[in-house]
C-alpha angles and dihedrals in degrees: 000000000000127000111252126184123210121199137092129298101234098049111103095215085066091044088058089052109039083048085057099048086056103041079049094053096237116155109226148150129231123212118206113225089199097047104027101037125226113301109225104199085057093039082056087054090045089047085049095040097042113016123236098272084060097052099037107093090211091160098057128095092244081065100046095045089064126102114279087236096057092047086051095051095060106096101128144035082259095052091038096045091055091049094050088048099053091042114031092194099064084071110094115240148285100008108195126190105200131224091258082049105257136128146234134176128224130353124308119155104181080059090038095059098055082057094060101032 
């Protein structure tokens, strides 16, 4: 199994990571939100792997520019996932999925580098 990061292009916490994957030499592909789409089986892994307060990027300014009423009516991974699906950049980004297939959300070098020791 190959990495693969999942994020948009333009976000420059995917920039960072994906600049490290590669200064690290770690082959990887990268999915496109915008372009690709998000993927739901997988949305369904990241929800099981990292809970739906993890993913939810409730702090960003995709999230506060929803409707009041959206935001409120995410109490739960159902309500969330349908939200995330309908806007990708709610997610918080980048999602991996390792090579050992599991996942981690957002950017963290210092936890980045014991993967790839």
């Amino acid at each position: 199994m190959t990495v693969t990061l999942y994020g948009i292009p333009n976000c420059d916490t995917v920039k960072r990571a994906r600049a490290w994957l590669s200064e690290h030499g770690v082959e990887h592909r990268f999915h496109d939100f915008k372009r690709d789409g998000v993927p739901p089986d997988r949305l369904d892994a990241w929800l099981r792997a990292a809970g739906w307060q993890r993913l939810l990027n409730s702090k960003g300014t995709a999230w506060r520019k929803l409707d009041d009423a959206v935001r409120g009516s995410v109490t739960d991974a159902a309500s969330a996932r349908a939200v995330m699906l309908g806007s990708s950049s709610v997610i918080k980004r980048p999602v991996v999925q390792w090579a050992d297939g599991s996942i981690t959300v957002g950017f963290d070098a210092a936890d980045w580098d014991t993967r790839v020791a």
